[in-house]
C-alpha positions in Angstrom: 16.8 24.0 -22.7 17.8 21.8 -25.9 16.6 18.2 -26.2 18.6 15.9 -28.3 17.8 12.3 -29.4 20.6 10.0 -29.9 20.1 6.4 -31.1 23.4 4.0 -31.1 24.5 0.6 -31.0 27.2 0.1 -29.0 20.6 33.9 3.5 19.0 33.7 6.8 21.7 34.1 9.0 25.7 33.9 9.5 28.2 31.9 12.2 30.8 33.8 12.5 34.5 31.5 13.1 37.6 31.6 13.0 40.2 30.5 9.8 43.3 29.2 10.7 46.2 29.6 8.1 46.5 27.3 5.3 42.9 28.2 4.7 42.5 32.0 4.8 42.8 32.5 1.1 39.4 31.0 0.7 37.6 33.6 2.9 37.5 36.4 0.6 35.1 33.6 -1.4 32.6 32.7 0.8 29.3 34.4 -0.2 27.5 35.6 3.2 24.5 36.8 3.8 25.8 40.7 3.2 27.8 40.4 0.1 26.9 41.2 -3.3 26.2 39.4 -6.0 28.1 41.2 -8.0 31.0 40.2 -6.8 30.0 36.8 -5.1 27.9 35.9 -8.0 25.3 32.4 -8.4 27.7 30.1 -9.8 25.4 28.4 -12.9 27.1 25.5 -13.6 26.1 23.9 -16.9 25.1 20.5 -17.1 24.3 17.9 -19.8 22.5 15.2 -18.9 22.6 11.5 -21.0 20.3 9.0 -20.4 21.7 5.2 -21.2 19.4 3.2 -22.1 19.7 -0.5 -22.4 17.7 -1.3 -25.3 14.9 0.3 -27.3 12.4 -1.9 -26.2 13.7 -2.3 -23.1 15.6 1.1 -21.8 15.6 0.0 -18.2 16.0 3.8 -17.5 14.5 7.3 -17.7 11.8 8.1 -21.1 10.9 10.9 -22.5 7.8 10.5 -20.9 9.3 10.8 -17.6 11.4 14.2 -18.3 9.5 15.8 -15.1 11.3 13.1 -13.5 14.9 14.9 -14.1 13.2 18.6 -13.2 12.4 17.3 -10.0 15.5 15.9 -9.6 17.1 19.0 -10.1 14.9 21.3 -8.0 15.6 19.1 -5.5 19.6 19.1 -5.9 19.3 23.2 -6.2 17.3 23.2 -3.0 20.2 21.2 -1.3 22.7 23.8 -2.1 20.8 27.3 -2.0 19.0 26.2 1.3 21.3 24.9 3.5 20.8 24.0 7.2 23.2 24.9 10.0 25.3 21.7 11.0 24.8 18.9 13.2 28.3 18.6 14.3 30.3 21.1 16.0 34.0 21.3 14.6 37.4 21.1 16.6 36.8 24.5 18.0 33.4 23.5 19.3 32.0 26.1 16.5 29.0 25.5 14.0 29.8 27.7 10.6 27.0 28.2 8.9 25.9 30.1 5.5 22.6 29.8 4.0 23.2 29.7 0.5 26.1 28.6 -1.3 25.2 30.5 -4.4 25.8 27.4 -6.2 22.7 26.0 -9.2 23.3 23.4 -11.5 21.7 24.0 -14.6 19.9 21.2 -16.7 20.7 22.8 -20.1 20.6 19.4 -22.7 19.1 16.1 -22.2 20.3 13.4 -24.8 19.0 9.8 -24.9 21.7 6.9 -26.1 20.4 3.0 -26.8 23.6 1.5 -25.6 24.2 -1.6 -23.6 27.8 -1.6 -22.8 27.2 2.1 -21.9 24.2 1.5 -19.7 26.1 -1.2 -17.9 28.0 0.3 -15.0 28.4 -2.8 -12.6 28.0 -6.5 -14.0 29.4 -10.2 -13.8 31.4 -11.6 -16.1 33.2 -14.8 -17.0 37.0 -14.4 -16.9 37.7 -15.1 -20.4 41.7 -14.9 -20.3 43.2 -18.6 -20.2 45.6 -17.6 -18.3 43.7 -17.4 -15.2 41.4 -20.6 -15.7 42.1 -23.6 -12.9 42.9 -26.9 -14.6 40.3 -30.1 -13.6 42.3 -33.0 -12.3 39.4 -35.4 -11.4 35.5 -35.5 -11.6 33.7 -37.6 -9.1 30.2 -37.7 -9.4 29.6 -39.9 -6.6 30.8 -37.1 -4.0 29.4 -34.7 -6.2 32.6 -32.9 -6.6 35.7 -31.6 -9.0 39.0 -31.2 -8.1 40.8 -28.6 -9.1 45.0 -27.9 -9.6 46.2 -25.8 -6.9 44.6 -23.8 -4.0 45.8 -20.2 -4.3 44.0 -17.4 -3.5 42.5 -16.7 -7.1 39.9 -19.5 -6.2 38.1 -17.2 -3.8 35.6 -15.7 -7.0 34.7 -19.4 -7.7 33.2 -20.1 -4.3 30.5 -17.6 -5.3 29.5 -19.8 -8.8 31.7 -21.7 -11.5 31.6 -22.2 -15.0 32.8 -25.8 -15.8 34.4 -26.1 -19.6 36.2 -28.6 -21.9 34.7 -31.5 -20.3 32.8 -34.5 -22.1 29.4 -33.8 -20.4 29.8 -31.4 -17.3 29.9 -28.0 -18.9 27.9 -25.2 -17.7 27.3 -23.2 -14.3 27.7 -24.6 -11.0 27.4 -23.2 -7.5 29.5 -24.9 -4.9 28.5 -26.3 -1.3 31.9 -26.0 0.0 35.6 -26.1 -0.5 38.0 -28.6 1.4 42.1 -28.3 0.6 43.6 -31.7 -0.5 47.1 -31.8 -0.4 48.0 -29.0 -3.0 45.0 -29.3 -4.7 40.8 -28.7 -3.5 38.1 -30.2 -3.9 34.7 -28.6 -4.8 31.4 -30.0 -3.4 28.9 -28.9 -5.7 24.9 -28.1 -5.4 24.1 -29.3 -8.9 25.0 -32.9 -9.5 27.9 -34.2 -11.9 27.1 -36.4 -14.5 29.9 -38.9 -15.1 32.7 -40.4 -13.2 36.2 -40.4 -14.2 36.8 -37.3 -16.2 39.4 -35.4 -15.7 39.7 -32.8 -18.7 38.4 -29.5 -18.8 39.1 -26.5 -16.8 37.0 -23.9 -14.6 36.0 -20.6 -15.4 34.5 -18.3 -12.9 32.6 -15.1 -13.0 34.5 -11.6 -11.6 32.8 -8.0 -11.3 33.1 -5.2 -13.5 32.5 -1.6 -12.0 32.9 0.9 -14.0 31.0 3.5 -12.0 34.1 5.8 -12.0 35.1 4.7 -15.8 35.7 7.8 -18.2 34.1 6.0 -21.0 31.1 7.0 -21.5 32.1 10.6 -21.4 34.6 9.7 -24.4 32.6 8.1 -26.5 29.1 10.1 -26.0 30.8 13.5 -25.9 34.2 13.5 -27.5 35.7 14.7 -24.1 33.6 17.9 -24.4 34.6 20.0 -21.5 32.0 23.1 -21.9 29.3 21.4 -19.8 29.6 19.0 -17.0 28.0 16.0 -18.6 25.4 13.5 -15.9 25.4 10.1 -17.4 22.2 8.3 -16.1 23.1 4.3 -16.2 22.5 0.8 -14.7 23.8 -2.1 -13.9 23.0 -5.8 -14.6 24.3 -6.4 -11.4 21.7 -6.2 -8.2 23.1 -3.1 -6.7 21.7 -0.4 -4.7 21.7 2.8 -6.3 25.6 4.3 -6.7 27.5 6.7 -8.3 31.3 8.5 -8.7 31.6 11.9 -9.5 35.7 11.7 -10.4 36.0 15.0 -12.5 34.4 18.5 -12.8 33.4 17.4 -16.5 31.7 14.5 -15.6 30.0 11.9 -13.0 28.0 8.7 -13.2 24.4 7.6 -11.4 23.3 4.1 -11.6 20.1 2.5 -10.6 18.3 5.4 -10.1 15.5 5.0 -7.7 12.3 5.9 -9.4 10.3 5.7 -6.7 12.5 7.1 -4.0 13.3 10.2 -6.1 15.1 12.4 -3.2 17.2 9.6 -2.2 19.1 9.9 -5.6 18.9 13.6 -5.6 21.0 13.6 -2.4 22.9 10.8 -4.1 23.3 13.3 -7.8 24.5 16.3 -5.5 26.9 14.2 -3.5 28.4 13.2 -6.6 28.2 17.0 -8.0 29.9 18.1 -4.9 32.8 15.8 -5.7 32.9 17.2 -9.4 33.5 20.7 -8.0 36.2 19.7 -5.9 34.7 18.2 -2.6 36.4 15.1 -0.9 34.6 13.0 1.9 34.3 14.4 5.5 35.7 11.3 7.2 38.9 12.8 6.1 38.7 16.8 6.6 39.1 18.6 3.8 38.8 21.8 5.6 39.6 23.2 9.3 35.8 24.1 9.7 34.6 20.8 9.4 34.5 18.2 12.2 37.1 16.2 12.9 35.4 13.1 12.6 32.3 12.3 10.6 30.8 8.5 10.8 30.0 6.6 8.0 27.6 4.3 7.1 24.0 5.3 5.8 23.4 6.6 9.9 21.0 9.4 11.0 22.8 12.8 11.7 23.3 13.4 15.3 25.3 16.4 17.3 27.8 13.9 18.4 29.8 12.2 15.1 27.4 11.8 12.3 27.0 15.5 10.4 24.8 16.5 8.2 27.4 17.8 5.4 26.7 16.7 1.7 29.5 14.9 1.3 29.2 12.6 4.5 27.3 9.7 3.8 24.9 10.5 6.1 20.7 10.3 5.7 20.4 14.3 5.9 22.8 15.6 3.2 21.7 19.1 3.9 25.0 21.4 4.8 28.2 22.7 3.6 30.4 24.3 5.5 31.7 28.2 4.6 35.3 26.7 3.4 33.9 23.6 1.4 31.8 26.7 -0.6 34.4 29.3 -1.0 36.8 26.4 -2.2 33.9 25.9 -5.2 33.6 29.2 -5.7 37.6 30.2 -5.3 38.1 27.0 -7.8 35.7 28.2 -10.9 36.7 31.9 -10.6 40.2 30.9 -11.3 40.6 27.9 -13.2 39.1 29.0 -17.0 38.7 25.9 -18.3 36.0 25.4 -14.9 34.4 28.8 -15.7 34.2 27.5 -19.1 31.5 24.9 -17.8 29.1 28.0 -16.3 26.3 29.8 -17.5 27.8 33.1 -16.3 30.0 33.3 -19.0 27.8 33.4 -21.5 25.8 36.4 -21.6 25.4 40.1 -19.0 23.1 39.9 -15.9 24.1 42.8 -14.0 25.9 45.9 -14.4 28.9 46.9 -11.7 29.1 50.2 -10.8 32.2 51.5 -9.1 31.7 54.6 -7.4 34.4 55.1 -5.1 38.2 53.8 -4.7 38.4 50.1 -5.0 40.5 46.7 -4.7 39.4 43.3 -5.5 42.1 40.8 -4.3 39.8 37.9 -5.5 38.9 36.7 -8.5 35.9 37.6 -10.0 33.6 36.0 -12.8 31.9 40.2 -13.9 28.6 39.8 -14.0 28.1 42.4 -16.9 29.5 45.1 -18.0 31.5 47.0 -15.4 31.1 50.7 -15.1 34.1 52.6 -13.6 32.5 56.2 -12.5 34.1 59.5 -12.8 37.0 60.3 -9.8 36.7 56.1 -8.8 39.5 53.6 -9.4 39.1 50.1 -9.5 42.6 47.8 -8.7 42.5 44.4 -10.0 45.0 41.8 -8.1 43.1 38.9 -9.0 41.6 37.3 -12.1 38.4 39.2 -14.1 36.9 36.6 -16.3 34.6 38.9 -18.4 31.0 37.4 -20.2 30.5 37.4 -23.7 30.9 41.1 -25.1 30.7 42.5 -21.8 32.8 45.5 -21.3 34.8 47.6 -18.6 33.7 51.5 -19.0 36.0 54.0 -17.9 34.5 57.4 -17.2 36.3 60.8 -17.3 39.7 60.6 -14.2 38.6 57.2 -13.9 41.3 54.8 -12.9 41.8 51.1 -13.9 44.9 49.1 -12.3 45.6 46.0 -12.7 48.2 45.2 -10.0 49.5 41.8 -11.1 46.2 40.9 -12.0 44.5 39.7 -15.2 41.7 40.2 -17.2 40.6 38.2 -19.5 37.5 35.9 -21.0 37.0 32.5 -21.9 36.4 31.4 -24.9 33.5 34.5 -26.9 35.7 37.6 -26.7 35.0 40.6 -24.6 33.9 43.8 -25.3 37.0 45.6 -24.8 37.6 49.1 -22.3 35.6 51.6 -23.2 36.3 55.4 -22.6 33.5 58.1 -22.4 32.6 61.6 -20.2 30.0 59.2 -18.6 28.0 55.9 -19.1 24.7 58.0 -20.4 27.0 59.3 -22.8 29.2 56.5 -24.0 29.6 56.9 -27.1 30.7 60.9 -26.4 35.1 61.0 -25.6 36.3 62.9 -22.5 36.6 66.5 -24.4 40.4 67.3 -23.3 43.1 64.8 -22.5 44.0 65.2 -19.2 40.0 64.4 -18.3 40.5 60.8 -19.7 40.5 57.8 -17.7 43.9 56.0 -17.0 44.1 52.7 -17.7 47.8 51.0 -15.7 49.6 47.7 -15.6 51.8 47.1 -13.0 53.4 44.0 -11.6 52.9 41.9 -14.7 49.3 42.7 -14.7 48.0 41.5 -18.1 44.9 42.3 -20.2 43.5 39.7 -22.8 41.2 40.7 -24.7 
């Protein structure tokens, strides 16, 4: 794991159910119990996490002396999605899909600190400053205590919160109001604090609004330069008092604010909710898939079997499930979509060799492993994509076969090793001795090979 320092200013068991239409291209991805790893591998997804800090002496936020802090945090998040529990809630068809594992880690490859303020501050109050929207004073009366103000459109509704009172002779500075009463086309503000002078009628009001910008890109701009080989955890706050919160809007970055140092799993189950989002998840109020329940109530509630699942991306107090389709749509997403593979740790180097030794056809697409080993008499038919690791390679033994039906192989961004021909994999290096013993290599169907 690398550690930066940045200082700036500014599976147990299987339910079996059925898949309806739309949905049955995401079967072939769902890792159960029973299929390899080779080819249903642990998707390692990198991440990079930032701590904001507010100040230096002041960093309102993780330390470097709290680092086991963040390797709790993400044991915790792994446990989430390699140990799942069944679900709660049966779906439409009164049927409770369930796979232990989703073969899904997040990796905690860099940690970076940033003394920022503006970047620290995710949710905060601030005074409108744009003259445009201040109210005009008409009159001041301080023996009802009040102001009235030009107008009673809708815009006054932040002001009955607090007001910031400028321009006048003597009555400038913060005020929180008792009531409002319409007069005519005007109102009229009682106010806690008391007025200081009669009969002024300059000035205007001002009035605080909220900024969130839990779901802002900003952070990920300026801190990384867009970087999209990691999927980057920005650790912020807020000036505001707010619960913890978060927004995971894009698979190369999401936001936690007010992390809860001393309720550490409850913003663990907050950071995978948010991750879940990042690889493609949606809330379960609104189905995203036909194996989920129809209905899933909101609102911070204990699961039940009734309308309150389990599933990660409910907001539920369990957050322990997924179901098979809300994993094989991760998995179907990142084996597909390079710039998303790009993100993950299997790319980047060989974990396992995969051996073909007998006829074969992969209709999904496949992130290899390693280096894949094509055995003497076998053929392997590619109709999906092969993203290939760093200098892996795809060995062809002697009347070997390799077809590549409309498929493509290719890697990311470190080149693979290329097809290799040989009598057999002990003897690699050694060519089939006459011609019509070497391995066939086909492309059919605009089947493509980058290499």
């Amino acid at each position: 794991m690398k550690f930066l320092l940045y200082i700036l200013t500014f599976s147990s068991s299987i339910f079996y159910y059925s898949i309806h239409g739309q949905f049955e291209y995401l079967e072939p991805y769902v890792p159960y119990e029973n299929t390899p790893k080779e080819t249903h591998p642990i998707l390692e997804i990198k991440t990079w996490v930032h701590i904001m800090q507010y100040s230096k002496s002041d960093p309102k936020n993780i330390t470097k002396d709290s680092l086991h802090y963040l390797k709790t945090q993400f044991k915790w998040i792994n446990q989430m999605f390699s140990q799942l529990k069944p679900p709660t809630v049966a779906n439409a068809n009164g049927e409770k899909p369930y796979v232990k594992d989703a073969r899904i880690r997040f990796i905690m490859d860099t940690i970076s600190f940033h003394i920022d303020e503006n970047g620290w501050d995710r949710m905060k109050m601030q005074k409108v400053s744009n003259s445009n929207r201040w109210i005009d004073i008409i009159k001041i009366d301080a023996d009802s205590n009040s102001i009235t103000l030009d107008g009673v459109r809708d815009r006054f509704k932040p002001i009955l919160d607090s007001l910031i009172i400028e321009g006048t002779l003597l009555n400038n500075g913060v005020y929180h109001p008792l009531k409002a009463v319409r007069s005519g086309y005007n109102t009229i503000i009682y106010l806690k604090e008391s007025i200081n002078v009669s009969e002024d009628s300059t000035g205007h009001v001002s009035y605080f609004q909220k900024i969130d910008k839990n779901c802002h890109r900003d952070n990920w701009v300026n801190f990384t330069n867009e970087d999209k080989n990691y999927l980057h955890i920005f650790y912020t706050g807020a000036s505001k008092d707010a619960p913890a919160f978060g927004c995971g809007p894009s698979p190369y970055f999401l936001n936690v604010s007010n992390i809860l140092m001393n309720g550490g799993y409850a913003t663990a189950q907050l950071t995978g909710h948010e991750l879940g989002h990042c690889v493609g998840l949606r809330h379960t109020n609104t189905p995203q898939f036909n194996d989920l329940p129809r209905t899933d109530k909101f609102g911070w509630l204990k699961c039940d079997d009734k309308n309150v699942s389990n599933n990660i991306m409910g907001y539920n107090l369990c957050r322990n499930y997924l179901s098979p389709l809300q994993i094989g749509y991760i998995h179907y997403k990142y084996s597909n979509v390079a710039e998303l593979a790009q993100t993950t740790k299997n790319i980047d180097h060989k974990t396992k060799k995969i051996k073909i030794k007998k006829n074969t056809l992969w209709k999904k697409s496949i992130i290899s492993t390693g280096d894949i080993i094509v055995k003497r008499n076998s053929t392997l038919t590619i109709k999906g994509k092969l993203i290939m690791p760093k200098g892996a390679r795809i060995i062809l033994e002697k009347r070997s076969k390799l077809i590549v039906d409309g498929g493509l192989i290719r890697s990311v961004k470190d080149k693979w090793g290329g097809i290799i021909y040989c009598r057999t994999y002990p003897n690699i290096h050694k060519k089939p001795l006459f011609k019509k013993n070497k391995a066939q290599l086909i492309e059919e169907n605009n089947g493509e090979i980058l290499y």
